[in-house]
VOFILUM-400473 format. One record per residue: residue number from 1; residue in three letters; chain; x, y, z of N, C-alpha, C in turn. Coordinates in Angstrom, 3 decimals. Layout:
N
{site NUM "ALA" "A" {X Y Z} {X Y Z} {X Y Z}}
...
This chain:
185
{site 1 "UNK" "A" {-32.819 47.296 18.247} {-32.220 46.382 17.290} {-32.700 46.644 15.863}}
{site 2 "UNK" "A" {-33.978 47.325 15.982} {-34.472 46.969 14.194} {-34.353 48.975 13.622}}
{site 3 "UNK" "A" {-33.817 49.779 14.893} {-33.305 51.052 14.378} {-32.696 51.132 13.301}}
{site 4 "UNK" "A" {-32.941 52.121 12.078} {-32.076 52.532 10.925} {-32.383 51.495 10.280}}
{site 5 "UNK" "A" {-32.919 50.605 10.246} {-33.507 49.894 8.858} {-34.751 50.010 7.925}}
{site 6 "UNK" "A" {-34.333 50.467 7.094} {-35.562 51.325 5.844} {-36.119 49.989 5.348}}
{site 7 "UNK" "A" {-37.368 49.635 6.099} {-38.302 48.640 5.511} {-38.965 49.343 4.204}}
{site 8 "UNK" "A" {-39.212 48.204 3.594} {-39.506 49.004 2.409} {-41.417 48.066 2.361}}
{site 9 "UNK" "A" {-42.547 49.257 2.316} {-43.639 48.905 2.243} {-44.301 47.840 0.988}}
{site 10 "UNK" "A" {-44.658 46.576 1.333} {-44.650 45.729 0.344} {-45.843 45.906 -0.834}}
{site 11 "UNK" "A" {-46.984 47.531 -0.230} {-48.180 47.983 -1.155} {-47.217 48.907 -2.238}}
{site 12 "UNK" "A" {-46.028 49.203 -2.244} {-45.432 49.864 -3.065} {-44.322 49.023 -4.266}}
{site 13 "UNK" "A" {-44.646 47.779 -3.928} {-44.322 46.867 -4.831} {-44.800 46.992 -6.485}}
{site 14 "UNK" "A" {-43.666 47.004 -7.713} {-44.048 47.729 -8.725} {-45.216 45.955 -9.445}}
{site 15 "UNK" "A" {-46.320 46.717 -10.445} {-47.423 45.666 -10.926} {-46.318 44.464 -11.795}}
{site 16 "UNK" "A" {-46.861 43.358 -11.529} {-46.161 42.289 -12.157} {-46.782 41.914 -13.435}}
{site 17 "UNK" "A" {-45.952 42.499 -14.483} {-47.365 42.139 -15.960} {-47.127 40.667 -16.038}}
{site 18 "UNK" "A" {-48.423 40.686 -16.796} {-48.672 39.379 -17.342} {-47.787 38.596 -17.885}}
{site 19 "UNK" "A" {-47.935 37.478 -18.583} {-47.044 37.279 -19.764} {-48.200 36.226 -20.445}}
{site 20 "UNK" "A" {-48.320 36.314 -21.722} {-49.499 35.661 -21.763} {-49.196 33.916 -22.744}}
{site 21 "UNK" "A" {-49.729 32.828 -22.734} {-49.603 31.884 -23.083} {-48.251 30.833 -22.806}}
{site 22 "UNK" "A" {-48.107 31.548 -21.491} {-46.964 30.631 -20.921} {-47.243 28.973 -20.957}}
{site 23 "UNK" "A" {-45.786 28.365 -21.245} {-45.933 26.794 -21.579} {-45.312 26.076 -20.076}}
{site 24 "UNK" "A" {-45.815 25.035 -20.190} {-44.901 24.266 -18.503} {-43.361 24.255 -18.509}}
{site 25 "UNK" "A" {-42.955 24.096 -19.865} {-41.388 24.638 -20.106} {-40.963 26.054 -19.363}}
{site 26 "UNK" "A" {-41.812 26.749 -19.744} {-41.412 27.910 -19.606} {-41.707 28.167 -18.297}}
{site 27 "UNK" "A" {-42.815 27.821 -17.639} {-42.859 27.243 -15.959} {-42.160 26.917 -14.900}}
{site 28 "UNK" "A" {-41.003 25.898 -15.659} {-40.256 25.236 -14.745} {-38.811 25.923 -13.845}}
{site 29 "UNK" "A" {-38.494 26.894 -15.023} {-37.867 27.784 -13.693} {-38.425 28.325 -12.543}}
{site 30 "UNK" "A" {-39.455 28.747 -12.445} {-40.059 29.298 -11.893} {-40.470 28.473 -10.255}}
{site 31 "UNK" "A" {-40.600 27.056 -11.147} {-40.950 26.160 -9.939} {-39.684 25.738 -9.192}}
{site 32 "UNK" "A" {-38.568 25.890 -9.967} {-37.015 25.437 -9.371} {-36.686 26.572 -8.284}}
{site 33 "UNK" "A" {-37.370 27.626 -8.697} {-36.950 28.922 -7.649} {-38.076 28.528 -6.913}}
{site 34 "UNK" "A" {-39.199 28.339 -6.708} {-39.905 28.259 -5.634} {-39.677 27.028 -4.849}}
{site 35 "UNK" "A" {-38.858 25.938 -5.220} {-38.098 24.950 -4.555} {-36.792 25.258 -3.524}}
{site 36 "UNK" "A" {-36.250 26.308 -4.453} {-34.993 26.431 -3.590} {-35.855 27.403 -2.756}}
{site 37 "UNK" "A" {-36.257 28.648 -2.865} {-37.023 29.084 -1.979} {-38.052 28.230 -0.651}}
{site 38 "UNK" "A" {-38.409 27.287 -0.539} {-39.051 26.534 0.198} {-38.196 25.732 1.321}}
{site 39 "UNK" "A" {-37.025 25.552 0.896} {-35.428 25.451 1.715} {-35.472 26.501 2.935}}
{site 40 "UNK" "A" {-35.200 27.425 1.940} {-34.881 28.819 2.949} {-36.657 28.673 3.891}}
{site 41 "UNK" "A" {-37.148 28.763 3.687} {-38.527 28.733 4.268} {-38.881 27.879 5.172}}
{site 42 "UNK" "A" {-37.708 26.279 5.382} {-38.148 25.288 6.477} {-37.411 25.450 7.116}}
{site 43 "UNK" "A" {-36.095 25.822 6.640} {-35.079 26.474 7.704} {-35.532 27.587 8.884}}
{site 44 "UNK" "A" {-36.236 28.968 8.140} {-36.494 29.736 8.527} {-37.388 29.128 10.017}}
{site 45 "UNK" "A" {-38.263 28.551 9.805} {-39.229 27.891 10.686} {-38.469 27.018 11.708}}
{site 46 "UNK" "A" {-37.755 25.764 11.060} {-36.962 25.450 12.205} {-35.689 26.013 13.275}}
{site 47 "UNK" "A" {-35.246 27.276 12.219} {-34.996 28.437 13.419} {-35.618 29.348 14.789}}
{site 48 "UNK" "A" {-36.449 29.166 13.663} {-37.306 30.487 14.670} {-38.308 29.202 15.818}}
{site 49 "UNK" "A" {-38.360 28.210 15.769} {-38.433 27.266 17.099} {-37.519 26.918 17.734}}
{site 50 "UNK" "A" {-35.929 27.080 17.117} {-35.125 26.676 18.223} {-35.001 27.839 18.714}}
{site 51 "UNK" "A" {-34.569 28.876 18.457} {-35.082 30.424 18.953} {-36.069 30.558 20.319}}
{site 52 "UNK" "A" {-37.262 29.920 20.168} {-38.219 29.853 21.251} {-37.956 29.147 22.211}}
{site 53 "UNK" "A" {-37.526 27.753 21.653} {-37.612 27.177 22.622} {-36.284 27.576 23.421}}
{site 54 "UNK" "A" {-35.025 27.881 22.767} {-34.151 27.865 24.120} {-34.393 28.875 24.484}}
{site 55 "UNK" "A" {-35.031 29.984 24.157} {-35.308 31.225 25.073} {-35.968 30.568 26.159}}
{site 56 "UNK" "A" {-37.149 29.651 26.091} {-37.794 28.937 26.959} {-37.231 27.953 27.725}}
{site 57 "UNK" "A" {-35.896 27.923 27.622} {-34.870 27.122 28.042} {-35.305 25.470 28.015}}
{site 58 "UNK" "A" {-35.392 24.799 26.879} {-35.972 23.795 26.513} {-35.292 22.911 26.097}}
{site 59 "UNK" "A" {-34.375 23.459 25.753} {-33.780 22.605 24.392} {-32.149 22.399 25.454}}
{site 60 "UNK" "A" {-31.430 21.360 25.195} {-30.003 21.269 25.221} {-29.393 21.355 23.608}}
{site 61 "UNK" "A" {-27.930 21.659 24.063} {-27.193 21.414 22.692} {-27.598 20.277 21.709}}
{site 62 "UNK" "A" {-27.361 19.181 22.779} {-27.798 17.903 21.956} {-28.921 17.635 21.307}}
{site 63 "UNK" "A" {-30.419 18.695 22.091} {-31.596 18.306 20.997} {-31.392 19.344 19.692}}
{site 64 "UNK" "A" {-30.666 20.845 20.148} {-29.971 21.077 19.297} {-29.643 20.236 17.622}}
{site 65 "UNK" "A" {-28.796 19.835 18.480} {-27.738 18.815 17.383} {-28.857 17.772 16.399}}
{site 66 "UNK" "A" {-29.308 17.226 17.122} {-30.517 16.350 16.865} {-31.560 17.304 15.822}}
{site 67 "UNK" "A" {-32.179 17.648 16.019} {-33.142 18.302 15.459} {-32.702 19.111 14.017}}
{site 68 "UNK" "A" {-31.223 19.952 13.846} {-30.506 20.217 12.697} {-30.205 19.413 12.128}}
{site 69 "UNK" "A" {-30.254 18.332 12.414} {-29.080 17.193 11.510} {-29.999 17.221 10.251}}
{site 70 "UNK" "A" {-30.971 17.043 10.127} {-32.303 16.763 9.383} {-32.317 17.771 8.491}}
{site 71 "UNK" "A" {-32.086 19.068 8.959} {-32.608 20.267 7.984} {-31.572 19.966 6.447}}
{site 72 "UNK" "A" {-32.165 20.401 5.316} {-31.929 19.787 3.982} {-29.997 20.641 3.867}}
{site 73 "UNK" "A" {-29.956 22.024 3.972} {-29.282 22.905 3.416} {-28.245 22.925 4.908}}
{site 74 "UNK" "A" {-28.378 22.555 5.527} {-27.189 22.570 7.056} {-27.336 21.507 8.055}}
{site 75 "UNK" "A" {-26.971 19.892 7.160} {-27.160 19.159 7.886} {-25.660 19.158 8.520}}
{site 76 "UNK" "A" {-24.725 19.378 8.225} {-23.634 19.444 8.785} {-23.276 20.668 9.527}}
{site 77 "UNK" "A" {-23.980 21.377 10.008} {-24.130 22.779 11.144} {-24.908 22.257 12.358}}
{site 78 "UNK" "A" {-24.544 22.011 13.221} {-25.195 21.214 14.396} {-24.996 22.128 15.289}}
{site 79 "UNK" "A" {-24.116 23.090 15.861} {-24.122 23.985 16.215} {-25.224 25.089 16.480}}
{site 80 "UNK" "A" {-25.838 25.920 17.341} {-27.356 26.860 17.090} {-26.556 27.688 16.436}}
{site 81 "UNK" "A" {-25.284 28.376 16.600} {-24.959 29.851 16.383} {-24.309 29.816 14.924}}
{site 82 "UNK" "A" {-23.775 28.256 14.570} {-23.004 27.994 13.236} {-24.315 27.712 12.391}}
{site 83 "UNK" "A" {-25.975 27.105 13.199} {-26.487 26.562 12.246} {-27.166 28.233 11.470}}
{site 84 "UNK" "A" {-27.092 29.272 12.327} {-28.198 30.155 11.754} {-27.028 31.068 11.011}}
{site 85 "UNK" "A" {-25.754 30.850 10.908} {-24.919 31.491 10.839} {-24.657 30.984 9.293}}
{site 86 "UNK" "A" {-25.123 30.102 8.911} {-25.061 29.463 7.536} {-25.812 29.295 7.169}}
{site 87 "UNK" "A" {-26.915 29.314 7.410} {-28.334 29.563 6.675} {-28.471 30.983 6.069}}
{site 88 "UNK" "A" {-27.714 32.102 7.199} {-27.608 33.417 6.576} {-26.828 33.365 5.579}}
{site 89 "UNK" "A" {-26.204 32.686 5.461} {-24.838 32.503 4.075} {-25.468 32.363 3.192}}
{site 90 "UNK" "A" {-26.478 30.909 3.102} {-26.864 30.513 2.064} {-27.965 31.735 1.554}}
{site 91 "UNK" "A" {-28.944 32.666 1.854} {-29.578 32.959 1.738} {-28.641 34.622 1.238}}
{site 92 "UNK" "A" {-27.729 35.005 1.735} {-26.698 35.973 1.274} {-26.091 35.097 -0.347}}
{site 93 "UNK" "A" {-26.012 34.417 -0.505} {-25.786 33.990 -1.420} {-26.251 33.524 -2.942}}
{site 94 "UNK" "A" {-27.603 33.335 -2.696} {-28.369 33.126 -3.361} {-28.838 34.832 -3.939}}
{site 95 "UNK" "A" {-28.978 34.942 -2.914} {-29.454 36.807 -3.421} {-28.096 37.491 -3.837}}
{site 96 "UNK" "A" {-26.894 37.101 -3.839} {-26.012 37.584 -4.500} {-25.849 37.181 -6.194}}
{site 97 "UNK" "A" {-26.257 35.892 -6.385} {-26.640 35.335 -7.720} {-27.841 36.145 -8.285}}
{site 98 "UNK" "A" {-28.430 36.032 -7.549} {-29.397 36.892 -8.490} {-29.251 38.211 -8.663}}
{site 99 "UNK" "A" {-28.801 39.206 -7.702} {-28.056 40.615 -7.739} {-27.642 40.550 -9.313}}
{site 100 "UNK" "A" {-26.801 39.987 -9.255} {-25.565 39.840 -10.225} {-25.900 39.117 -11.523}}
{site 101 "UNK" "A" {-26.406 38.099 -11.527} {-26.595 37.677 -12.727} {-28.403 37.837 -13.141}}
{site 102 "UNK" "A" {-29.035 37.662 -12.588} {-30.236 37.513 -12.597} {-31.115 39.089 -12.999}}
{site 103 "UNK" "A" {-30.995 39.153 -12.234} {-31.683 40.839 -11.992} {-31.228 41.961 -13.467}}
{site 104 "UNK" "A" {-30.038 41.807 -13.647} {-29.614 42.807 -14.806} {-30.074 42.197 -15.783}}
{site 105 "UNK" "A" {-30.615 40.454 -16.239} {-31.118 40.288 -17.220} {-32.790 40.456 -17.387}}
{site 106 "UNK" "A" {-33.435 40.497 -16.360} {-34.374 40.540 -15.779} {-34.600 42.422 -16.453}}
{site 107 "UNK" "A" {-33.927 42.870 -15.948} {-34.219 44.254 -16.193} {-34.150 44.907 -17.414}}
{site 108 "UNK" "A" {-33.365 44.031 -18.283} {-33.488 44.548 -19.752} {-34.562 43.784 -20.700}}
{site 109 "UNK" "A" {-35.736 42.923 -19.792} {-36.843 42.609 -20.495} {-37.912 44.027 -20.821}}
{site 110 "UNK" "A" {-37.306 45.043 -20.260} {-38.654 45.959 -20.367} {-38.401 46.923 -19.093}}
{site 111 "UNK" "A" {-39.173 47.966 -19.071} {-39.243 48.986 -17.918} {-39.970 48.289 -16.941}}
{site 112 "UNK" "A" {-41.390 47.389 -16.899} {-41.840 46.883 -15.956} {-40.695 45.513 -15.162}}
{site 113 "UNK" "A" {-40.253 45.360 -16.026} {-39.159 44.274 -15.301} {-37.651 44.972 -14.939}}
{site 114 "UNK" "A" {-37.595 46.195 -15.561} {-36.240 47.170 -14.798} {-36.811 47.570 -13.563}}
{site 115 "UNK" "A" {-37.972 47.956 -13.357} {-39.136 48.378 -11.568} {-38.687 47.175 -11.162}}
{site 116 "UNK" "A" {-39.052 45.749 -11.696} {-39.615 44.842 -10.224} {-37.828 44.424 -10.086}}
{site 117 "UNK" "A" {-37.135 44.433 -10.905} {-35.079 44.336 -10.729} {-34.824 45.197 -9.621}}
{site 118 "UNK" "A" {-35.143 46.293 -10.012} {-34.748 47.037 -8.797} {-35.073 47.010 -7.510}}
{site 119 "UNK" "A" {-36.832 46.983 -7.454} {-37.445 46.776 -6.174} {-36.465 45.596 -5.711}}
{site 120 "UNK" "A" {-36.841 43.998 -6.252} {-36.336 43.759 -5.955} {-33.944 43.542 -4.840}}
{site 121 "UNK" "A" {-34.038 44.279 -5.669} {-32.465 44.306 -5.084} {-32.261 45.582 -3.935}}
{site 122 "UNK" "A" {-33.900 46.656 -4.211} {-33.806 47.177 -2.665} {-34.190 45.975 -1.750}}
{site 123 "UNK" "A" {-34.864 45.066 -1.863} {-35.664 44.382 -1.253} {-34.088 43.358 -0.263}}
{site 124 "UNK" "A" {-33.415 43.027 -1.249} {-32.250 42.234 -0.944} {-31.206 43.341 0.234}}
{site 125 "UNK" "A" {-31.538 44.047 0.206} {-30.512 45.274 0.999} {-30.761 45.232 2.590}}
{site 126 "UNK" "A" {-32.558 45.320 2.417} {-33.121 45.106 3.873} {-32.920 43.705 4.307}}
{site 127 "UNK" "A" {-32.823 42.352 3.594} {-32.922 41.281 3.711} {-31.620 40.978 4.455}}
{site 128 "UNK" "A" {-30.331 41.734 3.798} {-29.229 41.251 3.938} {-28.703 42.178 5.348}}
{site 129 "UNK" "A" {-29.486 43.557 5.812} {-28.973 44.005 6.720} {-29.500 43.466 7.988}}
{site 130 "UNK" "A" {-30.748 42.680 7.949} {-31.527 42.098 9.004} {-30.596 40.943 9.156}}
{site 131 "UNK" "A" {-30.272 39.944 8.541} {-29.173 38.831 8.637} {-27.917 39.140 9.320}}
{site 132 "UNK" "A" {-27.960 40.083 9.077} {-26.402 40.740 9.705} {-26.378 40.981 11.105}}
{site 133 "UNK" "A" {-27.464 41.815 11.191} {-27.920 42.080 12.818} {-27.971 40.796 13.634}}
{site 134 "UNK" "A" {-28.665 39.503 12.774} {-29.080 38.363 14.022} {-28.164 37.442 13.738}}
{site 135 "UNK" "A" {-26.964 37.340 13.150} {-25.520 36.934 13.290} {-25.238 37.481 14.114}}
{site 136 "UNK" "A" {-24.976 38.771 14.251} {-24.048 39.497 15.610} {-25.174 39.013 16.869}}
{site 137 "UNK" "A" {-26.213 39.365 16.735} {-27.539 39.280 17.423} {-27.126 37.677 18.252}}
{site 138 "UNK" "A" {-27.061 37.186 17.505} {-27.103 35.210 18.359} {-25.174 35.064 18.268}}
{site 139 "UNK" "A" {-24.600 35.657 18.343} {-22.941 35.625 18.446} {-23.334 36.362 19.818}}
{site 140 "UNK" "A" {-23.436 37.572 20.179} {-23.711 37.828 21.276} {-24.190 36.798 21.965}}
{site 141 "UNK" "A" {-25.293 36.467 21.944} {-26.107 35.383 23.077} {-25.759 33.745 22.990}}
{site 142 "UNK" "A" {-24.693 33.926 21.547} {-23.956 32.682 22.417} {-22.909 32.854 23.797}}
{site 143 "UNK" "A" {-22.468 34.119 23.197} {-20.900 34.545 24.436} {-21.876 35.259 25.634}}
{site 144 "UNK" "A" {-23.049 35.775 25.776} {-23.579 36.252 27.475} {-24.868 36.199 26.924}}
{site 145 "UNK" "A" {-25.194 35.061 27.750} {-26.818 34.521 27.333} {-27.728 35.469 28.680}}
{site 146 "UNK" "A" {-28.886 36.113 28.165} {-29.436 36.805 28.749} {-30.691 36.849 28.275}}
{site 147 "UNK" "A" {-31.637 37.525 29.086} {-32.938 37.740 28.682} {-32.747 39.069 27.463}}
{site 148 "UNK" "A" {-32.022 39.664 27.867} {-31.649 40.786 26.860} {-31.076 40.188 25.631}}
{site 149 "UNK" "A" {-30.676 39.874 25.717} {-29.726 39.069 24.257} {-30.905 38.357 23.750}}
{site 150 "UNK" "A" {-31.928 37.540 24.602} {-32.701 36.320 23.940} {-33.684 37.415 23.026}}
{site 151 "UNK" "A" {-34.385 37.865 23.922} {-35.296 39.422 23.611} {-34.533 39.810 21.613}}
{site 152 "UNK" "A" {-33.304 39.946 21.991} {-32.790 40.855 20.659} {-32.990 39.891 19.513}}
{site 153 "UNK" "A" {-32.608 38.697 19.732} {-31.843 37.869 18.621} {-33.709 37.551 18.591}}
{site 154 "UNK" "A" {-34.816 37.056 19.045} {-36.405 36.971 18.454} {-36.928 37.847 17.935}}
{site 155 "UNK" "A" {-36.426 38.779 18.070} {-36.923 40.372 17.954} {-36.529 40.821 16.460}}
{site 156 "UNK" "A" {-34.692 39.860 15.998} {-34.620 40.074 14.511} {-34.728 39.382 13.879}}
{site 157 "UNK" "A" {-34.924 37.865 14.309} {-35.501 37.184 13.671} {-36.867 36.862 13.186}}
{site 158 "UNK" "A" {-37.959 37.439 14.159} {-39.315 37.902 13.171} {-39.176 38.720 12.624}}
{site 159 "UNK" "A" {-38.182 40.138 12.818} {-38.575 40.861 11.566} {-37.725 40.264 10.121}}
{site 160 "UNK" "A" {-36.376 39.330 10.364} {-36.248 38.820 9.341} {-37.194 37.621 9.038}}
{site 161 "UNK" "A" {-37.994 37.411 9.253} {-38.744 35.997 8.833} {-40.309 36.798 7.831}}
{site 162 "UNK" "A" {-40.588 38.054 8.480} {-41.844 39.027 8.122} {-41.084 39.269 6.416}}
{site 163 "UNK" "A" {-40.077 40.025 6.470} {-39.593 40.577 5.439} {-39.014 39.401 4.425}}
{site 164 "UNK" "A" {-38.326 38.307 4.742} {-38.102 37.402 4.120} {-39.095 36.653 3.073}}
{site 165 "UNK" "A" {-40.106 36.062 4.610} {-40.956 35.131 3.658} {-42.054 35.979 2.991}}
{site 166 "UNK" "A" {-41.834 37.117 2.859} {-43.159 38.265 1.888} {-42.179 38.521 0.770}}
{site 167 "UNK" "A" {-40.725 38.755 1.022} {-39.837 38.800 -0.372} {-40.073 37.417 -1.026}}
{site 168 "UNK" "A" {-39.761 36.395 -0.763} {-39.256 35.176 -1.110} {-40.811 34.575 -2.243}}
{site 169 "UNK" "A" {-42.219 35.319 -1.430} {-43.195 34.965 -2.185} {-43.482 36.149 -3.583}}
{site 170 "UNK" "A" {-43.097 37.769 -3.205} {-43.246 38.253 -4.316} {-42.564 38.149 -5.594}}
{site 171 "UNK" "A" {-40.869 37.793 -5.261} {-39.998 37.552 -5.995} {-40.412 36.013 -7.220}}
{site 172 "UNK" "A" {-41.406 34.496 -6.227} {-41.675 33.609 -7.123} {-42.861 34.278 -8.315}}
{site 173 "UNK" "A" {-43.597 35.324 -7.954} {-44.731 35.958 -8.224} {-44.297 36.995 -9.978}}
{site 174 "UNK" "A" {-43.367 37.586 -8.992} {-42.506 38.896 -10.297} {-41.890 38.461 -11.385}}
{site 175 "UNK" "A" {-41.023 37.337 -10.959} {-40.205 36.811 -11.738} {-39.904 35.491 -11.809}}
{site 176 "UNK" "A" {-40.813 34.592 -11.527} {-40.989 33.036 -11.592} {-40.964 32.617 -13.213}}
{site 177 "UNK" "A" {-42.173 33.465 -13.451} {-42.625 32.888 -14.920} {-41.757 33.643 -15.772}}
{site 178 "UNK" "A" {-41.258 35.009 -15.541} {-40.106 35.555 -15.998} {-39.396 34.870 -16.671}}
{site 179 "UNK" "A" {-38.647 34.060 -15.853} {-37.356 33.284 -15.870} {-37.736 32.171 -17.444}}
{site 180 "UNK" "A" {-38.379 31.751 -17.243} {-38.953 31.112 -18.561} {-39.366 31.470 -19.862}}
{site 181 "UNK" "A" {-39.844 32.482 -19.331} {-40.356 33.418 -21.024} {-39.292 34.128 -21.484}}
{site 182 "UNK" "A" {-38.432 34.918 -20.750} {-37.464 35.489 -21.393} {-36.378 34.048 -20.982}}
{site 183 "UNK" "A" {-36.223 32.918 -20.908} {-35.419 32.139 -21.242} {-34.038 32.859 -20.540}}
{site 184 "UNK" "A" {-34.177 33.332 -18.995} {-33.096 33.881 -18.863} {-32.273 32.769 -17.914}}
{site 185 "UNK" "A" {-32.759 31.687 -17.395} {-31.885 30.511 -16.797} {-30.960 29.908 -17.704}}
């Protein structure tokens, strides 16, 4: 399942300069992205337990149902296969905003911020091909539930949860305070 995907080593991550005499103004993007980021991050977690547990055959639809209703970003996905199936959206989406708008302004602060633009948007490539896999990955094991199928769909969901939540923290790190100093929100 995790064949042909070019992880990209997170010690080869380009240095994040300084910026020096940053104000809480200039802060507060930074903290708005590590908010929406923290979304994706409880989701992530309350996936990867319903993941376990119905592999562990634990759960019915209904605690299912129950237990999503709550999550902030898919309270209306009650579904397991619709709920992880839109969490990948949201998280394809968000990294498409920043692709696109974010990143190209990001990159004309300087050569050290054209490195961490780019890293970053390799970073989004692996992110977005691992999502892809455990859509098809849990579409399968909704239609022939198996130990094989359960095996696949845990199998891409830690490596999307490894690669995720190490992007999701370098990205508040690279370009948190970014966002404020160059006033690019």
């Amino acid at each position: 399942m995790l064949l042909n995907i070019n992880f990209l080593d997170d010690a080869t991550r380009p240095p994040v300069p300084e910026l020096p005499g940053l104000t809480e103004e200039q802060r507060a993007p930074g903290h708005h992205l590590r908010m929406i980021h923290d979304h994706l991050r409880d989701n992530m977690v309350t996936l990867g337990k319903l993941i376990e547990r119905a592999n562990a055959r634990q759960v019915t639809a209904a605690d299912i149902a129950a237990e999503t209703n709550e999550m902030a970003m898919v309270a209306n996905y009650r579904r397991f296969g619709n709920l992880c199936g839109r969490h990948c959206g949201i998280v394809n989406t968000h990294h498409t905003i920043e692709d696109h708008h974010l990143f190209p302004v990001l990159a004309q602060q300087g050569p050290a911020f054209k490195a961490i633009a780019e890293r970053l948007t390799a970073e989004h490539v692996v992110v977005h091909e691992l999502l892809e896999r455990l859509v098809n990955a849990l579409n399968a094991l909704a239609a022939e539930p198996s130990e094989t199928r359960f095996h696949d769909a845990r199998e891409l969901y830690h490596a999307l949860e490894r690669v995720l939540l190490s992007h999701l923290g370098w990205e508040e790190e690279a370009m948190g305070d970014a966002l404020g100093y160059f006033e690019i929100m």
